[in-house]
N, C-alpha and C positions, 0 to 999 in steps of 0.2 A: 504494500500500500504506500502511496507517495505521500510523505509528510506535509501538511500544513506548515508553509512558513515559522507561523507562531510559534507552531510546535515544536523546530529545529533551533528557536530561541531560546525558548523559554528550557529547552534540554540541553544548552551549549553553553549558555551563559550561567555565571553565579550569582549570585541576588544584586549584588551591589551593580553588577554590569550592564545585569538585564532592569533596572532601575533608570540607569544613565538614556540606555537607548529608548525606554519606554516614553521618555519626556520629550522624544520627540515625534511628534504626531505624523510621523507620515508615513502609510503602506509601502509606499516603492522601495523609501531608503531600507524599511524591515525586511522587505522580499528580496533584494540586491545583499545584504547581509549575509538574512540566512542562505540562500543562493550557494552565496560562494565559501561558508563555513563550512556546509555541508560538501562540497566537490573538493576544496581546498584539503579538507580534515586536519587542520591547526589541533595541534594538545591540549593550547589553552589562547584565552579570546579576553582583549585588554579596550576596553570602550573608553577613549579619552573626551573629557568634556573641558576641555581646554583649560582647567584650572592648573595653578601652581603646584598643589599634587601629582595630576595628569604628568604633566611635563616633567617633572622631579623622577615620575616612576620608568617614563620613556627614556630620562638621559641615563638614570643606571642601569636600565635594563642592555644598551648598547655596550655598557662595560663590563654584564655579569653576562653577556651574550661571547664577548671575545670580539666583536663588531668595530670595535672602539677599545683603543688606551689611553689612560690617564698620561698625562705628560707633568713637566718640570711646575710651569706654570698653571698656577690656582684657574678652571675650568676650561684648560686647554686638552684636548683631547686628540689623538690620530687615528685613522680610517686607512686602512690599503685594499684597494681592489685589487684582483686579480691580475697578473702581469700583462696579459694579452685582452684583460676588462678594462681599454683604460681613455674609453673616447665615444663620443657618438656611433651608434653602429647603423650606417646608411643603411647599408644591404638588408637589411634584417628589421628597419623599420618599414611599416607598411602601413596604408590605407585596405580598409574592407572596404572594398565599393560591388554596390551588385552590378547584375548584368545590364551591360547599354550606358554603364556612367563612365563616363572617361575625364580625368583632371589635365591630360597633358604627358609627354612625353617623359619631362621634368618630376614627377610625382608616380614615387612606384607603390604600386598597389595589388592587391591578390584579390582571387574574388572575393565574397561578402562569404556567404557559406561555408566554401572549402578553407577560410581562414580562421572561421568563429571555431569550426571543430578541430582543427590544427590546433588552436591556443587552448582548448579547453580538452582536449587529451593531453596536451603538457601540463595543465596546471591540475590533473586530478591526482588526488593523495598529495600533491606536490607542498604541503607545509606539515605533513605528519611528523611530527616532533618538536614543531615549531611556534612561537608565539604569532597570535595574528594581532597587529594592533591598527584598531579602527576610529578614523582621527578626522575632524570634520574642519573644513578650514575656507577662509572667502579670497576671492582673489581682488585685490581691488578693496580699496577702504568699505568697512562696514558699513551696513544703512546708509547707500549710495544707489545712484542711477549707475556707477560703473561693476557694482560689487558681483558677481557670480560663486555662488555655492559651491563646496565641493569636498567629495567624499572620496577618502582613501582610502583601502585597507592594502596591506603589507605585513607581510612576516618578516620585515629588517626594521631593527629597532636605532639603523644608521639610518635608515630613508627614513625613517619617524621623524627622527629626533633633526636632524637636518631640516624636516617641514615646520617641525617648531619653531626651531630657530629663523627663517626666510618665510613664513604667511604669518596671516594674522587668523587667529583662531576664529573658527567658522560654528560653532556647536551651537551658540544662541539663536545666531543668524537660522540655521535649521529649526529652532524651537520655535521661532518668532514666524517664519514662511511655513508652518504648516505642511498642507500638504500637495503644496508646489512641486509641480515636480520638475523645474529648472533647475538642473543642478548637474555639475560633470563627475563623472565615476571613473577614480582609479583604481585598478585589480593587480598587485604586484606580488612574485614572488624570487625571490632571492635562489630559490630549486636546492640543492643538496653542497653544503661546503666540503671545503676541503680540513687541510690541519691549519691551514693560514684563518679560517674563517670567511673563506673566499668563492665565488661560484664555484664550481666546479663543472660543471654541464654548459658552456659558453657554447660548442656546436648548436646546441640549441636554446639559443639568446634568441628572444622574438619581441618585439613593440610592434603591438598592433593598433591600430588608430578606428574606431569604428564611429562615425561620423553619425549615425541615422542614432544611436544610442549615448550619444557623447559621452563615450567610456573608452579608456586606453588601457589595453593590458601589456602585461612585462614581462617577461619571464626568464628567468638565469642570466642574470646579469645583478650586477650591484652599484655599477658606476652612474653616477648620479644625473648624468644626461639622459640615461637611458630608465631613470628611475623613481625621479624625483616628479612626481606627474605633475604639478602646480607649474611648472617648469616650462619646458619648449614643448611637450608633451602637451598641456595645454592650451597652449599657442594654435597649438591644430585646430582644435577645435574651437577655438574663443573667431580666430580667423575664419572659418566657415558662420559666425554667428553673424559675427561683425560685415562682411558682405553682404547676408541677406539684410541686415538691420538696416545697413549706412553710418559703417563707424570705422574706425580703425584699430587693429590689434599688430601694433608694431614691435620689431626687435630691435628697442630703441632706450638708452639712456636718458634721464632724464635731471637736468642740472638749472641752477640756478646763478647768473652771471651775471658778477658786482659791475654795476656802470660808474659813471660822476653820478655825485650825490645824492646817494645811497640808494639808486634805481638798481631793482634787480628784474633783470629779464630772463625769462625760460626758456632753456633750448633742449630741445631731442636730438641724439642723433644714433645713427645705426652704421654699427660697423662690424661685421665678419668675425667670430672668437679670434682672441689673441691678434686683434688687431687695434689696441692701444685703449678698447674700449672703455673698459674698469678705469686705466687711469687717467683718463679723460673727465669722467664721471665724479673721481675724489681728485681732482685738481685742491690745492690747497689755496686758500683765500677764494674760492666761490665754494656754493653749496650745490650738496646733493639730495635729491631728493629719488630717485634709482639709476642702477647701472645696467640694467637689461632688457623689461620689458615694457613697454605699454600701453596703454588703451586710449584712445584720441574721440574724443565727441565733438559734435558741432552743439552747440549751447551760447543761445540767442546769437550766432552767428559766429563765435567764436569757437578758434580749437580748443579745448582744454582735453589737457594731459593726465594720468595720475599714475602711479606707481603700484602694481600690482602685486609686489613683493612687500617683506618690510625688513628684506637680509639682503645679502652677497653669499653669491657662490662664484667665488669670483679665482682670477689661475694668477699664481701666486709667483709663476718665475721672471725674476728680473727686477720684482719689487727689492729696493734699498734705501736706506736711509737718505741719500741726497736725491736722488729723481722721485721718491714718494714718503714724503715725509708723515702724510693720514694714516698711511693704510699700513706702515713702518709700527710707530704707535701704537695701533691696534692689534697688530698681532704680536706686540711685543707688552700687553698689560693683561691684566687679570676678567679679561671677556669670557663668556661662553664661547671658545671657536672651538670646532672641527676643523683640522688640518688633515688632507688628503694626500695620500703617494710623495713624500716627502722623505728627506733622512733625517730619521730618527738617531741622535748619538747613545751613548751608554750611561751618560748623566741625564738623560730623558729631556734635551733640547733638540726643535728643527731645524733645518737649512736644506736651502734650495738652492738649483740652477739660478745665478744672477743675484744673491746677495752678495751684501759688499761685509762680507765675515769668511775668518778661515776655515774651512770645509773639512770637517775632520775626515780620519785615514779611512776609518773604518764606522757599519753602525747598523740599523736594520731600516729597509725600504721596500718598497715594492715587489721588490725581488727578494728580498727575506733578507737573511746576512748579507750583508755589501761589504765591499773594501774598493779600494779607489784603484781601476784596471779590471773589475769583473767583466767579465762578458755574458752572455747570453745564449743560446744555444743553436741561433742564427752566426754568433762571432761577433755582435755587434756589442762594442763598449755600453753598461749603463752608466748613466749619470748617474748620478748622488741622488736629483728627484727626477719624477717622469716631467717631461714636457708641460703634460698637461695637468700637472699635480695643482690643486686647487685649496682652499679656506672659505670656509662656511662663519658668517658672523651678522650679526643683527647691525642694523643700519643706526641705531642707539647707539653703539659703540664709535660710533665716528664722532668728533667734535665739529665736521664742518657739517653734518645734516640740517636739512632745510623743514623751517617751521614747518611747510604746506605738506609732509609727508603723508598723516592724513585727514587732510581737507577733504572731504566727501564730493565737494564739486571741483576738487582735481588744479590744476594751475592752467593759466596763459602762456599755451605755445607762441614765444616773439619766431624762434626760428629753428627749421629741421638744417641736421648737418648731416652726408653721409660720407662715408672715409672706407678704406681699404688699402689694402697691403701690395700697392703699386710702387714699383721700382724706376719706371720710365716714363709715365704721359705727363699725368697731372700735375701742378703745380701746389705747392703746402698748403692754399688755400683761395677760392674764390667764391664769390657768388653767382645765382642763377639770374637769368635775365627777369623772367616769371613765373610763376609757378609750373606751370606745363616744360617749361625747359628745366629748372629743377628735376624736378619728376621724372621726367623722360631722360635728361642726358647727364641728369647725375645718379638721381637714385636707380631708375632701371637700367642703370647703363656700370652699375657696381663691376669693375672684376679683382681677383684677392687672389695672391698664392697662396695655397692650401698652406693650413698648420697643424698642430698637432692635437688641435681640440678635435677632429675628424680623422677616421680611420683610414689609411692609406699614404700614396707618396705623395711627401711634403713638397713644397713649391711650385707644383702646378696650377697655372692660372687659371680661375674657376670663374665664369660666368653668376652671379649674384647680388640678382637686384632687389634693392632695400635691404642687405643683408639678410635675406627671409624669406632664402631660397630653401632651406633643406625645413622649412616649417609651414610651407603652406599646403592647405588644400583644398584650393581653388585654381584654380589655369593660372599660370602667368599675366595671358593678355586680358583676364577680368580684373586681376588683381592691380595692372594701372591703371587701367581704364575706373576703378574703384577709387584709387587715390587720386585722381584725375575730378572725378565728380566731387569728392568730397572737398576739394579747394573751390571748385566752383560756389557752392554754399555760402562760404565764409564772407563775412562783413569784412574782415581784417585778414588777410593770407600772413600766413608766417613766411620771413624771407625763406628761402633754400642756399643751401653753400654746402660745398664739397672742402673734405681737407685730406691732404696724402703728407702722411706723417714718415714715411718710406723714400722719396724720392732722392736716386742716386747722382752719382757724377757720370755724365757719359763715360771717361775715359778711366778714372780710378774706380767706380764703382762704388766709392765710399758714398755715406748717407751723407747728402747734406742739410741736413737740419740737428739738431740735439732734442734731447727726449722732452725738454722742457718747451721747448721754445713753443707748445704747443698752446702754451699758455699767452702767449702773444699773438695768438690768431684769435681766441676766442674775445678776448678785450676789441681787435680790431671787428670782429663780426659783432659784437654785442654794438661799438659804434655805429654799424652801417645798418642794422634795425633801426634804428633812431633818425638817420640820415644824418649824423653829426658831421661825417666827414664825405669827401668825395671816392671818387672808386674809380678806377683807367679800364676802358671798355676794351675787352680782347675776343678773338673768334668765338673762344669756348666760354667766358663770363665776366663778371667785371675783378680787378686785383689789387692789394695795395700800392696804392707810394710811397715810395722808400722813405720818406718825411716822415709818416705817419709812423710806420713798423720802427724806423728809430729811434722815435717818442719812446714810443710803447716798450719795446726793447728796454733803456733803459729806465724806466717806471717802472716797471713788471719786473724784469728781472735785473735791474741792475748791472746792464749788459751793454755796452759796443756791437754796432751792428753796421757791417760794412759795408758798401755800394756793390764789392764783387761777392760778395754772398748773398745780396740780393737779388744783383744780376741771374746766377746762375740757379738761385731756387725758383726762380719766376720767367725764365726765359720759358717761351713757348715752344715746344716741341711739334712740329708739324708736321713729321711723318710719323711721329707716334701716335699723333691725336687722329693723325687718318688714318690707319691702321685699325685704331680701337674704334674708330667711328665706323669703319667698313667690319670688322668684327661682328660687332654689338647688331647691326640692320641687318648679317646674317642671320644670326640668331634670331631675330624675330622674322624674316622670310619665312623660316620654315616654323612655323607656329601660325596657329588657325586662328582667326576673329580678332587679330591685332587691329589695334584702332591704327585710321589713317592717320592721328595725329603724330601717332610715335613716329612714322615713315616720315611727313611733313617735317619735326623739328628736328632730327637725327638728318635731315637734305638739306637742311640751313643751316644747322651746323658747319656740315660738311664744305658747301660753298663757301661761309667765311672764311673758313680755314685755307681754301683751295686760294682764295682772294689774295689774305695775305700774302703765302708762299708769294705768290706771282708777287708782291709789292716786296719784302722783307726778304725773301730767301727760307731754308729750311729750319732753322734756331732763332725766335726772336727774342732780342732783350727787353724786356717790358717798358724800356723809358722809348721805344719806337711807334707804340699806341699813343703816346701823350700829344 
């Protein structure tokens, strides 16, 4: 006989548990429960109602799991996934789409059926021995127009405690909605460890994305891209919401930039993992209000932003005390962090790839016992941390957080910036002419060499526009033709600007810009929202003058800034730029239902470009526009 839901509750749960769940009135979340308690067959079953107990029992449980060690420092704690678990896994993430739906060539997907039974013969008995902890959390400040529901369940008490840390607790919000049944469902399970505490069964790693249910499942994996469902996981589905609605679900930082007298303007911007985006976000002397995701409304005409998160899960190598002095700080005082794939020494401190500290010889990592020269079983040297080793820490922890973190009706986008891990076109930093050329020829027109937050070989240049390419699922050409509309709306357009923080020398290759100097573009764009200063109009958008950047330069950092380093960050590259401008119009040739606009401003582009050459030659130096 097939049990009644209630029935599978009320026999699974202990009084105090099934108490927690009962307060909240809604069948579905009961039936989705017992569902997957009952397939799952967890040992034992942990209902968080987001209280300070809750939390308290989830962060030891991580420690009396093996999930998690205590570290040197008072509530620092380490996480190792699995050696070959240590990145987004494309291949293996999927859309269920039934038969006749097609998202684009871009967007891999299985059918609807043949994948529901695939994930749920992996996930049956699949938590026997296990704890399952069932944890309710909102994305988006509470009792908001932007806020969305959402229910976890996991037998990793590292993906728990990590959700605790980066949302804001969702369990009232359920008690208060009834029995709404808007709300997204993650189904995760961590599958059989090893001695490390680590999957063990990665062959069959699966993230499956079911759209018509907005439920993601997960299966044998532990790393936190693939895990953490509130996360890019999320994104999936918030992004299928947000197109039918008329909103925006961006993968986009979100900052707050000090002007004269004491104006602060709000910018987004979206940039590629490991492509400067965290510390663009904790720049020091402006604030932050997120570093990854968020949701964009039109409200009385205006865009407003808000931060869906209320942490960082943010990739920790290269952070040091002189180029990030926040986020230095923070993970060096008495916060709640999880530190991930890191070296661990034998006095119980970490160190990573790109601290400015001596790297001890030996210690324990990713790889288990390290010493400095190990290799792998490919022959390839490890580091000391993985590439993509990461820190989990509540955005409270920073001293430059922004009041408006949560303001229920979200902040005043002044300006979207989009960036990428380009070595030859682009210029450090420009503006769009309007918003359709924004949109079109900066943000869809993104390409990044790969890194190591993505499986596979590093430095090939990846087509990705909005940076939100490996999280959509809708077509590409709805998805601008979406952000396309939703400027039209707006009383007030946020400017657009592009910035390449990468940009080499043609002939030595070396970067030329420094890691800070990043910090003198955003002062220069916060002025050119306002229109305080002027701007030199070039093929591809408008750029500073040297006048200006040498101000700013030394105000901002205290810096000499020379005419021939000006020259050569801001010389125009014009078979670069035609190159990627013929690139980019291929890519969308072969893609269906592309708006004519993108073809129109990608051919005007192009003839300015073609223009200049003929007047200027193939390199120009930006004081030849004036």
């Amino acid at each position: 006989m097939i049990k009644d839901f209630m029935e599978i509750l009320e026999e699974r749960l202990d009084r105090e548990n099934y108490r927690k769940l009962m307060l909240i009135k809604n069948p579905l979340v009961h039936s989705i429960i017992a569902k997957y308690i009952e397939h799952c067959n967890p040992k034992k079953i942990f209902i968080s109602d987001g209280t300070r107990k809750s939390l308290e029992y989830i962060r030891e449980a991580a420690i009396r799991s093996g999930e998690e060690k205590k570290l040197k420092i008072k509530g620092h704690t380490v996480h190792f996934d699995g050696y070959y678990d240590q990145a987004r896994d494309r291949e293996n993430t999927r859309f269920l789409l039934p038969k006749g739906v097609d998202l684009g060539s871009s967007i891999k997907s299985i059918d609807r059926e043949e994948g529901l039974k695939e994930i749920h013969e992996l996930m049956h008995g699949i938590m026997y021995g296990h704890e399952l902890y069932i944890c309710f959390y909102s994305l988006g400040p509470t009792n908001s127009v932007f806020s969305i529901p959402c229910l976890q369940l996991t037998d990793s008490s590292y993906v728990a405690h990590s959700e605790n840390i980066l949302y804001r607790q969702g369990y009232k919000e359920f008690i208060e909605r009834g029995e709404n049944k808007y709300f997204f469902r993650f189904i995760h399970s961590e599958g059989r460890l090893d001695e490390y505490k680590t999957s063990k069964d990665i062959d069959k790693r699966r993230i499956y994305i079911d759209l018509e249910e907005d439920t993601v499942y997960s299966v044998n994996t532990q790393y936190g891209g693939n895990t953490i469902g509130l996360k890019k996981l999320a994104m999936r589905l918030a992004i299928n919401h947000a197109a039918k609605e008329g909103w925006l679900t961006e993968h986009m930082l979100i900052m707050g930039v000090h002007g004269p007298k004491n104006r602060v303007t709000y910018f987004t911007g979206a940039f590629p993992s490991m492509c400067g985006k965290t510390s663009t976000a904790m720049l020091d002397n402006e604030t932050i209000v997120g570093d990854d995701i968020a949701y964009i409304r039109e409200i009385d005409g205006i865009a407003r932003a808000v931060n869906v998160e209320q942490g960082v899960f943010g990739i920790i190598k290269g952070i040091n005390s002189k180029d990030d002095p926040v986020q230095w700080d923070v993970l060096h005082s008495e916060n709640e962090i999880i530190f991930s794939n890191v070296l661990v020494s034998k006095n119980g401190f970490v160190y990573w790839d790109g601290t400015n500290r001596d790297i001890p010889k030996e210690g324990f990592n990713h790889s288990g016992e390290w010493w400095s020269g190990k290799k792998d079983r490919e022959g390839n040297e490890i580091p000391c941390s993985h590439p993509n080793a990461r820190f989990t820490v509540a955005l409270k922890a920073f001293k430059n957080l922004d009041s408006e973190l949560d303001n229920p009706k979200g902040v005043e986008v002044g300006a979207i910036v989009y960036g990428g891990r380009d070595s030859d076109t682009w210029v450090p930093v420009q503006e769009a002419f309007n918003w359709e050329h924004g949109i079109i020829a900066k943000g869809a027109s993104i390409e990044s060499e790969r890194t190591a937050a993505v499986l596979g070989r590093e430095g090939v240049r990846e087509f990705n526009p909005m940076s939100n390419l490996d999280f959509l699922s809708i077509s590409i050409p709805r998805y601008i033709e979406i952000n396309l509309e939703f400027g039209r709306k707006l009383k007030r357009q946020p400017k657009i600007f592009a910035v390449n923080y990468f940009i080499r020398d043609r002939y030595t290759k070396k970067y030329l810009t420094e890691k800070n100097d990043k910090k003198v573009w955003y002062k220069w764009m916060e002025l050119r929202v306002h229109n305080d200063i002027p701007a030199i109009e070039t093929p591809t958008g408008y750029i500073p003058y040297y006048e200006h950047l040498k101000a700013l330069f030394r105000k901002t950092l205290n810096k000499k800034y020379s005419k021939r380093d000006y020259i050569k960050q801001f010389m125009i590259r014009i078979p670069e730029n035609l190159n990627k401008n013929q690139r980019i119009r291929r890519i969308y040739e072969n893609m269906k239902d592309v708006s004519t606009v993108v073809f129109d401003v990608l051919d005007e582009e192009k003839e300015r470009l073609i223009e200049a050459e003929r007047r200027y030659g193939d390199y120009i130096p930006p004081q030849s526009f004036i």
